[in-house]
C-alpha positions as CSV (number, residue, x, y, z in Angstrom):
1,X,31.1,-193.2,-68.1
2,X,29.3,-192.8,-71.7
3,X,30.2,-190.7,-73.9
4,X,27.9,-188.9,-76.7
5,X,27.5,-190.0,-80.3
6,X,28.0,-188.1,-83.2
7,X,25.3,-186.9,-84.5
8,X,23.1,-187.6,-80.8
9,X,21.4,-184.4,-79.3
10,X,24.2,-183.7,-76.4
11,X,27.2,-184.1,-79.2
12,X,29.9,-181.4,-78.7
13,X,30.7,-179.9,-82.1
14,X,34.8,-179.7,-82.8
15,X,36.4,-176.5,-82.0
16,X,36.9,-175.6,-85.5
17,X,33.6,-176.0,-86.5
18,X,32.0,-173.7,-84.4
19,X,30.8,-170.0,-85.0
20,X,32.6,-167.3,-83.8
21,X,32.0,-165.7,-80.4
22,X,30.7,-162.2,-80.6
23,X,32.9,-159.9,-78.4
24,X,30.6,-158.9,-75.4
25,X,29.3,-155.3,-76.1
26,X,29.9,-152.7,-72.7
27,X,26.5,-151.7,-71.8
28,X,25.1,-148.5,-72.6
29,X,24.2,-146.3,-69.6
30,X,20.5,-145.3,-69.9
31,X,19.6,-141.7,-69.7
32,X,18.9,-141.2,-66.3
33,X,15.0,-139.9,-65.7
34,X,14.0,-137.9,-62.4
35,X,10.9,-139.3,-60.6
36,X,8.3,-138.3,-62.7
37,X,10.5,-139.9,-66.0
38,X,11.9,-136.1,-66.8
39,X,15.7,-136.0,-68.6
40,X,17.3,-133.6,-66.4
41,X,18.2,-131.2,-68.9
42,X,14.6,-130.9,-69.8
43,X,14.0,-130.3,-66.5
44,X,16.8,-127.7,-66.1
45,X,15.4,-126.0,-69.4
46,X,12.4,-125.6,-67.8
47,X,14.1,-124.6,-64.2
48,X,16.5,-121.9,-65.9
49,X,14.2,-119.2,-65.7
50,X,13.0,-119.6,-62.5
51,X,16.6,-119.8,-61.2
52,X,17.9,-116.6,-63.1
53,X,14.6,-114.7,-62.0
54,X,15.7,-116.3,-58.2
55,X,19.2,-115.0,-58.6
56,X,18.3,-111.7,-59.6
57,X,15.5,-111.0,-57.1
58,X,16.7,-113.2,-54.5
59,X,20.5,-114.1,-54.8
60,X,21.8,-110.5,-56.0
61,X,20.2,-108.3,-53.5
62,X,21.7,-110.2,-50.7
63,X,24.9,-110.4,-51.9
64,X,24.8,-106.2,-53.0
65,X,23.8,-106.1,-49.0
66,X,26.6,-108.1,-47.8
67,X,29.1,-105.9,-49.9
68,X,27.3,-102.6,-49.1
69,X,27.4,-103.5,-45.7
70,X,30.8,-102.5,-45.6
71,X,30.8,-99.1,-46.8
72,X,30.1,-95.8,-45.3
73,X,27.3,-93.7,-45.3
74,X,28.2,-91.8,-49.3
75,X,29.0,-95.6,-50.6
76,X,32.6,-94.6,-51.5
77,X,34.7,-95.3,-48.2
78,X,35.5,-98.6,-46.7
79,X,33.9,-98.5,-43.4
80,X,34.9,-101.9,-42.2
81,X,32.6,-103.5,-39.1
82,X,31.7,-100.2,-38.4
83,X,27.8,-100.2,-39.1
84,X,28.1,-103.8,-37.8
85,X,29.4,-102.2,-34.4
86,X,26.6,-99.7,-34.9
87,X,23.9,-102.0,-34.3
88,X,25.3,-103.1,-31.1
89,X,26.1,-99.5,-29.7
90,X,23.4,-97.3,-31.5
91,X,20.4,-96.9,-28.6
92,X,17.3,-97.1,-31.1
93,X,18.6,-100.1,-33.1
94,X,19.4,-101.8,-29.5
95,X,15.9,-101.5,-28.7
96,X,14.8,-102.5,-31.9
97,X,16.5,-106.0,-31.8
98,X,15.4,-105.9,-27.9
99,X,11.8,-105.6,-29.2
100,X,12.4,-108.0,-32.0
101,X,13.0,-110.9,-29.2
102,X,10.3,-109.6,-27.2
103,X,8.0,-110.9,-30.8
104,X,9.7,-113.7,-31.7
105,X,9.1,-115.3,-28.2
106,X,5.4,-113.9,-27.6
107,X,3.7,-113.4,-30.0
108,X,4.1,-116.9,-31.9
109,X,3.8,-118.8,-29.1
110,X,0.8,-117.1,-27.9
111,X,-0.9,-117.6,-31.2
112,X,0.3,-121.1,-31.2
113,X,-1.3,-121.8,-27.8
114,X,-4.6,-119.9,-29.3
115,X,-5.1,-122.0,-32.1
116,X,-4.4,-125.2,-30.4
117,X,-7.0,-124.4,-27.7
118,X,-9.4,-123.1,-30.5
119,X,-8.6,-126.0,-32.7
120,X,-9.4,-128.9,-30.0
121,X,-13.1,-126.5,-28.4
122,X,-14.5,-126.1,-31.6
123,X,-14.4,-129.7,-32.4
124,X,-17.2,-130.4,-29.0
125,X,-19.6,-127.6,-30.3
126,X,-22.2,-128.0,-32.8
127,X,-21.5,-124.4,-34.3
128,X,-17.3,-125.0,-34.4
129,X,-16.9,-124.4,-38.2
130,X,-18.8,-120.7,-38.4
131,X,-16.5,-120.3,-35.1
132,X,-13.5,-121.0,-36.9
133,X,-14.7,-118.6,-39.8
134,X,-15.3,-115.9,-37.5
135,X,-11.6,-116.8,-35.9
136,X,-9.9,-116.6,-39.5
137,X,-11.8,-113.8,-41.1
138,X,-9.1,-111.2,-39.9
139,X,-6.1,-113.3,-42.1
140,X,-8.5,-111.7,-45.4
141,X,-7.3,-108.8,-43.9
142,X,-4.5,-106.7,-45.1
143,X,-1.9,-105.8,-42.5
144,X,-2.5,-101.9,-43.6
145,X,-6.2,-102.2,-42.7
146,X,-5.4,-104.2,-39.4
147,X,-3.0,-101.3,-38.7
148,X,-5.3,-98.6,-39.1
149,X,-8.5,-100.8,-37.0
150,X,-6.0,-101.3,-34.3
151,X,-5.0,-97.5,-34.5
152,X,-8.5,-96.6,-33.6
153,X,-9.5,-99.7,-31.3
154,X,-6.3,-98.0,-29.2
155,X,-7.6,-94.4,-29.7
156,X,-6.6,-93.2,-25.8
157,X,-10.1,-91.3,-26.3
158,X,-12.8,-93.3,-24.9
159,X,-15.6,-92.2,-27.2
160,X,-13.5,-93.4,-30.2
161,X,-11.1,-96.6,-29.0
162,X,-13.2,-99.5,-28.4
163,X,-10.3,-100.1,-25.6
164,X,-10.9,-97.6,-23.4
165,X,-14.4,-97.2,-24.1
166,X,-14.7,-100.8,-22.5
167,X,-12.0,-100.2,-19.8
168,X,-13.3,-96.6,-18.5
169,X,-16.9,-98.5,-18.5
170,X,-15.4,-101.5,-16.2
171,X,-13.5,-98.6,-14.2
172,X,-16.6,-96.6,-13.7
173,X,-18.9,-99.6,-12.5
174,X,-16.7,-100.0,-9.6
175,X,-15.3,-96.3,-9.2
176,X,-17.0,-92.9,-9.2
177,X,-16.2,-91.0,-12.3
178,X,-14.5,-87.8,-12.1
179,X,-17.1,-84.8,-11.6
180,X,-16.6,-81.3,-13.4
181,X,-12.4,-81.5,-14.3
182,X,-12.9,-77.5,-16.1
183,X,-15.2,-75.7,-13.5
184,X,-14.3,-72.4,-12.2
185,X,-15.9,-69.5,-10.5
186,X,-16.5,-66.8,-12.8
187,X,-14.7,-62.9,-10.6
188,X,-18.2,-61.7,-9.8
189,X,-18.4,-65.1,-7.9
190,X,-18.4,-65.3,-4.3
191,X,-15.4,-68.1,-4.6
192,X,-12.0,-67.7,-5.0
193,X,-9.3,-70.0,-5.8
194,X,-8.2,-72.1,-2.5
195,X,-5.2,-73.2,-3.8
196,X,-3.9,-77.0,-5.4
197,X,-6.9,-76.7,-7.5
198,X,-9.7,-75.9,-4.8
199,X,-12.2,-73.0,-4.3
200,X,-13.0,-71.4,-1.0
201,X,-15.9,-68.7,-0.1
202,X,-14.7,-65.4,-0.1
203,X,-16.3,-64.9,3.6
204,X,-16.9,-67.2,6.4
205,X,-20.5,-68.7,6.3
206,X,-23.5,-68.0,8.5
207,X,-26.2,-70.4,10.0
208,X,-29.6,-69.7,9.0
209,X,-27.8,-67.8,6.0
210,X,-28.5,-69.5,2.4
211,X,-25.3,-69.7,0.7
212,X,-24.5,-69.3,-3.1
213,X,-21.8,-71.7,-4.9
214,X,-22.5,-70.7,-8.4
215,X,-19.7,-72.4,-11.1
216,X,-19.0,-72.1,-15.1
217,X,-17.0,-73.9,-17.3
218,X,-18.7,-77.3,-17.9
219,X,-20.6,-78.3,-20.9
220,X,-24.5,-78.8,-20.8
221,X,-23.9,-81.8,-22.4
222,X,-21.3,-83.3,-19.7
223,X,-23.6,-82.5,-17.1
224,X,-24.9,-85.6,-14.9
225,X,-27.7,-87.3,-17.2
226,X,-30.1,-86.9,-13.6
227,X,-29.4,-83.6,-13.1
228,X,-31.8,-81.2,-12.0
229,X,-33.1,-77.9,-12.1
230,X,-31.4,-75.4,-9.8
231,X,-33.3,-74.9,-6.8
232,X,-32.4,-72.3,-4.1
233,X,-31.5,-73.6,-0.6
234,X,-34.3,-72.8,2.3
235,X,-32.6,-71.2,5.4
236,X,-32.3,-73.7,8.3
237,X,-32.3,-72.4,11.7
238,X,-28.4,-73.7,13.3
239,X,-27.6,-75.1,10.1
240,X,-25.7,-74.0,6.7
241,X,-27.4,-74.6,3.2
242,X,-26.7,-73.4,0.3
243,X,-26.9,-74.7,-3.5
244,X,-24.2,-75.5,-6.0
245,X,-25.1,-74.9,-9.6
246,X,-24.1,-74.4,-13.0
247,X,-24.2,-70.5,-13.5
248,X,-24.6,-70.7,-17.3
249,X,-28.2,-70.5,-19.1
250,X,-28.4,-72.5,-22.3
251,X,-28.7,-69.8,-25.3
252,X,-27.8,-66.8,-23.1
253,X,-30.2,-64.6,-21.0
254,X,-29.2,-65.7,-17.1
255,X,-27.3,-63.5,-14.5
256,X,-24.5,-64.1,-12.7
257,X,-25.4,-65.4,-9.0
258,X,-29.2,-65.8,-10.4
259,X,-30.4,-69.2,-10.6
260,X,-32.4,-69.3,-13.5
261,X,-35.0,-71.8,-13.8
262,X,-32.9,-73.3,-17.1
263,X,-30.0,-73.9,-15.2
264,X,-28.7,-77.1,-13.7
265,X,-27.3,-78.1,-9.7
266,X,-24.0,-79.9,-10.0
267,X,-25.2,-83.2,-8.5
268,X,-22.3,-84.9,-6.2
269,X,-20.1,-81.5,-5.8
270,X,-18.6,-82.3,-2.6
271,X,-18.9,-79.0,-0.2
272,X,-16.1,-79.2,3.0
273,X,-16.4,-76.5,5.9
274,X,-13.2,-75.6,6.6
275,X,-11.8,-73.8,10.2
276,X,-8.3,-72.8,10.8
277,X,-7.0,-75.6,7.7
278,X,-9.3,-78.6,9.2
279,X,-12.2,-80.0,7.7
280,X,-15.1,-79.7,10.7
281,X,-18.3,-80.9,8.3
282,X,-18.8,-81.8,4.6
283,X,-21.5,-82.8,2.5
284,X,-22.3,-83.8,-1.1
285,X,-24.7,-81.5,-3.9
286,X,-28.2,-83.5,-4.4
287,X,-29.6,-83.5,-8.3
288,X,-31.1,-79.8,-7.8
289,X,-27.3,-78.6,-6.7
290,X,-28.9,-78.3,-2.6
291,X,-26.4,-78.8,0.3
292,X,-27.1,-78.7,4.3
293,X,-23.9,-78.7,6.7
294,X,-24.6,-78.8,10.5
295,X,-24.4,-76.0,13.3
296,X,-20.6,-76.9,13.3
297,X,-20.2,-74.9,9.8
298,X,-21.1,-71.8,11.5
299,X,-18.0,-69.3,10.8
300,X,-16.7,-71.6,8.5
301,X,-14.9,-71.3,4.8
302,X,-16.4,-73.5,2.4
303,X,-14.7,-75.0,0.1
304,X,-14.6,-77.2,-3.0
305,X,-11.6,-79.3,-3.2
306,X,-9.5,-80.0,-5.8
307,X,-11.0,-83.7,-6.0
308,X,-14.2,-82.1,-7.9
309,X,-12.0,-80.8,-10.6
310,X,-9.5,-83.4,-11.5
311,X,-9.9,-85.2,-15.2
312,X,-12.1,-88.0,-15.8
313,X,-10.3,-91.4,-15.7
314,X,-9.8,-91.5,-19.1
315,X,-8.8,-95.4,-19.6
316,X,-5.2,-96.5,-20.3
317,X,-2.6,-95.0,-22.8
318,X,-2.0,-98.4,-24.3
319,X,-0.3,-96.5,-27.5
320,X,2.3,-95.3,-24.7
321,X,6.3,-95.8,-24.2
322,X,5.1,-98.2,-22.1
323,X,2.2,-100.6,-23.7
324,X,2.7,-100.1,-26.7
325,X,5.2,-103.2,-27.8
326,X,2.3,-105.2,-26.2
327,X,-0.7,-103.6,-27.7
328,X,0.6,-104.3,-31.0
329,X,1.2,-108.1,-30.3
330,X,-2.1,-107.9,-29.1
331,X,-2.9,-107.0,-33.0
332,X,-1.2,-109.2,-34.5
333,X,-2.1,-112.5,-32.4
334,X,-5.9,-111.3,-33.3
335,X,-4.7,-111.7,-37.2
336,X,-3.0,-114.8,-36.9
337,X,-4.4,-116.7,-34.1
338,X,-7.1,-117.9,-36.6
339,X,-3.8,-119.5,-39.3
340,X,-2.8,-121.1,-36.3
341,X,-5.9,-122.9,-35.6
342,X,-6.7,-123.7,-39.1
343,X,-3.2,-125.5,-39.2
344,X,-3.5,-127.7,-35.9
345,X,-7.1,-128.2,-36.6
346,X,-6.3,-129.9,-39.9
347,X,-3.7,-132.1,-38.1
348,X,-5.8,-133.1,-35.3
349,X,-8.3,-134.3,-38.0
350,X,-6.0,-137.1,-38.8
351,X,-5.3,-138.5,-35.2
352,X,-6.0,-141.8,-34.5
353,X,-9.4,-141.9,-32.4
354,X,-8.7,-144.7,-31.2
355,X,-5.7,-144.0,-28.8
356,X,-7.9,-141.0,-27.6
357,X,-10.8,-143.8,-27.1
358,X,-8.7,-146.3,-25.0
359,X,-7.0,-143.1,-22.9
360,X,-10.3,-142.5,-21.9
361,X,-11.1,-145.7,-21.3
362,X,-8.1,-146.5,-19.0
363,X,-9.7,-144.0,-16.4
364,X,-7.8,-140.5,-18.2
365,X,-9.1,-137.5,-18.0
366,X,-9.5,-134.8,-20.8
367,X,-6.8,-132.8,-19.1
368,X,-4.7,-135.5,-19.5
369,X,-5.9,-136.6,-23.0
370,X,-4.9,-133.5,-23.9
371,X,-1.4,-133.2,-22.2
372,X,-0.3,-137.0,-22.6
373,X,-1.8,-137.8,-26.3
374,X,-2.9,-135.0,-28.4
375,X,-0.4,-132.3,-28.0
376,X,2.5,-135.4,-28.1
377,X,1.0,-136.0,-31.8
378,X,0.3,-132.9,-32.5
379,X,4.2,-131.6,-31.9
380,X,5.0,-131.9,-36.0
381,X,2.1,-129.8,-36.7
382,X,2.8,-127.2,-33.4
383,X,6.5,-127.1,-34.6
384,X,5.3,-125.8,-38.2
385,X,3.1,-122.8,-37.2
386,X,5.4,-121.8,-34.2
387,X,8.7,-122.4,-37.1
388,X,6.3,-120.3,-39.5
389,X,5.0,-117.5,-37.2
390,X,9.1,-117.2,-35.6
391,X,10.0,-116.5,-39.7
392,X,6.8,-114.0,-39.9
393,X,7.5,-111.8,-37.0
394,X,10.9,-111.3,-37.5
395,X,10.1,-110.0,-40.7
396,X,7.0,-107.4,-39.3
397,X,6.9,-103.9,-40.1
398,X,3.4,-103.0,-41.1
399,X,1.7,-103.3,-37.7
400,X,4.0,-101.4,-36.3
401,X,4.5,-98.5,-38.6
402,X,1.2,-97.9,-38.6
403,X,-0.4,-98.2,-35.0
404,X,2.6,-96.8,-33.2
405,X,2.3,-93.0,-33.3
406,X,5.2,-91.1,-33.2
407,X,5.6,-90.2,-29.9
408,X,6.2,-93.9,-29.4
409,X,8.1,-95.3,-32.6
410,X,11.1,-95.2,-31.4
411,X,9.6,-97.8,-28.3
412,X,7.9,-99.7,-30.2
413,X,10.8,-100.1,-32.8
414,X,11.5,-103.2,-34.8
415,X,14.3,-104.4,-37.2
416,X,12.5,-103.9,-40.3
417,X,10.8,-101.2,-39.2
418,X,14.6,-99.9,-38.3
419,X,16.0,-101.3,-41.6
420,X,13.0,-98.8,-43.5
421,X,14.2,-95.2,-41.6
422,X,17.6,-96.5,-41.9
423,X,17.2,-96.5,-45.4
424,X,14.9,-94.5,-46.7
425,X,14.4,-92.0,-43.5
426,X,16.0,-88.4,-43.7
427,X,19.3,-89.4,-42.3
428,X,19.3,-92.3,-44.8
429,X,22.2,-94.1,-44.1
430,X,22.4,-97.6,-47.0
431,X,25.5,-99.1,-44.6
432,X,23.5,-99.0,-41.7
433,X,20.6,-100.3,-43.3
434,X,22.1,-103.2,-45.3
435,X,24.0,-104.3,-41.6
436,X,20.2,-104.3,-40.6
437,X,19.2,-106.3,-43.7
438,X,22.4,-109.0,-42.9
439,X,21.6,-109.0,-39.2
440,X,17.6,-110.3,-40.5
441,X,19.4,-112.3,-42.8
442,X,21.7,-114.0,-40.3
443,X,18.4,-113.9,-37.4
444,X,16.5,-116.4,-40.1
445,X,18.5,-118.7,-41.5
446,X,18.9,-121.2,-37.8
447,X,14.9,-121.0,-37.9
448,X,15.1,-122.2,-41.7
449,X,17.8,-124.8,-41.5
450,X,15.8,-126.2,-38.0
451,X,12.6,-126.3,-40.7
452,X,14.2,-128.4,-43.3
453,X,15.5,-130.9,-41.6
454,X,12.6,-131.4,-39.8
455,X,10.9,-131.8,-42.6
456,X,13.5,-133.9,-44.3
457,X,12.9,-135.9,-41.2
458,X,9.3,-136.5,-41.8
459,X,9.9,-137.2,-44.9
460,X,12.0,-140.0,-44.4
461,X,9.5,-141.4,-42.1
């Protein structure tokens, strides 16, 4: 064992010679910096504003709703659960919450499905991205002006909503249109009325004896398009003829039971000979208003039924008690459809190509492409716009103020539509309406608790 000289490199000084240990400092905890290297309390200067302007716009009004929630009607009487009880038993706000489930399930999930199917056509067509324009055009559009479009596309009068303009054209490829729904005989006519909206002659009818139909009541300009002068029927030995026209001369002039050469036949008028309540013969009006019935009309009543008279098919009332909940979802997938496929199109932009290569190399179909592998990758994306459109509708109010008329409001109602005449409306009533504004309050929060943690979740990923 050696031992070090004095003096050598590894000598040990003595204890006492050695310099004093420095007492070990604690060490300082360094100011703590956020991601981007902020102090927090800069950050939290910076933040205050924000969060007072949040608690006043935000934070205050709900709480004032929660607290006004329990009062009455005046504000000064504790009403307890009553206006919460309200919205349970109360008939109008009951449909309004029915009608806000009927939106919350359709009408996102219909525009979801929309835009995906939009999203993955447009990308196998040379002119997809002025498709996709045309599809998103209507979000530039406020829901006001929507409203009012939709208000006219809906107009139950064919010559002015697109709607039925297109509906009573389908219906009267397939089914003859209605034929004169206001003509009547004038008293001086030889008709009378037959009863359940029909006409009958006046006197039975003679073979060989022309017979006069003459009518009034129907515009010149809602007269058939191929309608023809009125021409007086020839007598027919054994046979009944007679002519059907429209006793009114354009500008005045004519006589009653005169054809005059400016008046029209009522083309397709059907003409039924009648004996003892049976229909023996009928026939139908050519374009110049003629008619012939056989022998077996001899001694007969004619007469016009009621099915001559009845009221064009006018199309459907989709603004109705009964369509329209669904005509105004129809509106509102039109608007947002084009969001939705914006949204899925931009995540099925970054897919991997190559795992819809090999599934189509394997021998898959695009049906299942589709089914197995994109909509599988696609779910974040989907689970965004449905999770954002859910938030939307529960919140709508200015489709259906607007389209629904009056006469069907109250069907058509919705929460915040219910939550505005509940407030504001004649019989404004604040407890009622800040239950409403709770209830919305209450409705959104699992929808925006399910979309932070699922985005917490992708972010951890």
């Amino acid at each position: 064992m050696t031992t070090a000289t004095a003096g050598g490199a590894g000598a040990v000084p003595p204890a006492d010679k050695r310099p004093p240990e420095r007492p070990e400092r604690p060490a300082q905890p360094r100011p703590r910096r956020s991601v981007t290297g902020t102090r927090r309390i800069v950050a939290t200067a910076f933040l205050l504003p924000a969060l007072v302007l949040l608690g006043a716009l935000v934070l205050y009004p709900i709480g004032y709703s929660v607290y006004r929630s329990f009062f009455d009607q005046s504000g000064t009487g504790f009403a307890g659960v009553d206006n919460y009880k309200a919205l349970f038993t109360d008939d109008t706000i009951r449909t309004a919450v029915k009608n806000n489930a009927i939106w919350v399930v359709f009408a996102p999930t219909i525009s979801t499905a929309l835009g995906l199917i939009f999203a993955v056509l447009t990308e196998r067509i040379r002119w997809g991205t002025a498709f996709k324009l045309i599809v998103f055009m209507p979000m530039a559009i406020s829901m006001l002006a929507a409203g009012i479009i939709f208000r006219l596309v809906y107009d139950q009068a064919p010559e002015r909503g697109v709607a039925n303009a297109v509906w009573v054209g389908v219906h009267d490829t397939f089914a003859e249109s209605a034929g004169y729904p206001k003509a009547h005989p004038l008293p001086v006519h030889p008709l009378k009325a037959g009863g359940g909206g029909s006409f009958v002659t006046k006197v039975p009818v003679r073979a060989g004896e022309p017979v006069q139909l003459p009518l009034v009541g129907v515009a010149p300009a809602k007269m058939p398009t191929d309608a023809k002068p009125a021409k007086a029927a020839t007598a027919q030995s054994g046979k009944v003829a007679g002519t059907a026209w429209l006793d009114f001369t354009k500008g005045g002039g004519g006589k009653p039971n005169v054809i005059d050469t400016k008046e029209l036949g009522l083309k397709g008028l059907e003409v039924e000979a009648v004996r003892n309540g049976k229909v023996v013969a009928s026939a139908k009006a050519a374009a110049d208003g003629t008619f012939t019935l056989p022998a077996s009309a001899d001694g007969t009543l004619l007469r016009l039924p009621a099915s001559n008279f009845k009221e064009p098919y006018n199309g459907v009332d989709w603004l109705g008690p009964t369509l329209v909940t669904p005509g105004i979802i129809g509106s509102y997938v039109w608007m947002w459809a084009g969001f939705a496929m914006v949204l899925i199109a931009a995540g099925l932009a970054g897919l991997p190509r190559e795992l819809l290569e090999a599934a189509r190399v394997d021998g898959a179909n695009e049906w299942q492409v589709f089914r197995r592998i994109t909509v599988p990758m696609l779910a974040p994306v989907l689970a965004v716009v449905l999770v954002t459109l859910m938030i939307n509708v529960l919140k709508i109010f200015d489709l259906v103020f607007i389209i629904a008329p009056g006469s069907s409001q109250d069907d058509a109602n919705v929460l915040a539509l219910q939550l505005y005449r509940s407030s504001f409306g004649t019989d404004a009533d604040l407890g009622i309406g800040s239950a409403i504004a709770v209830l919305l309050l209450l409705l959104v929060i699992p929808v925006m608790i399910f979309n932070i943690r699922r985005m917490r979740r992708e972010g951890r990923r």
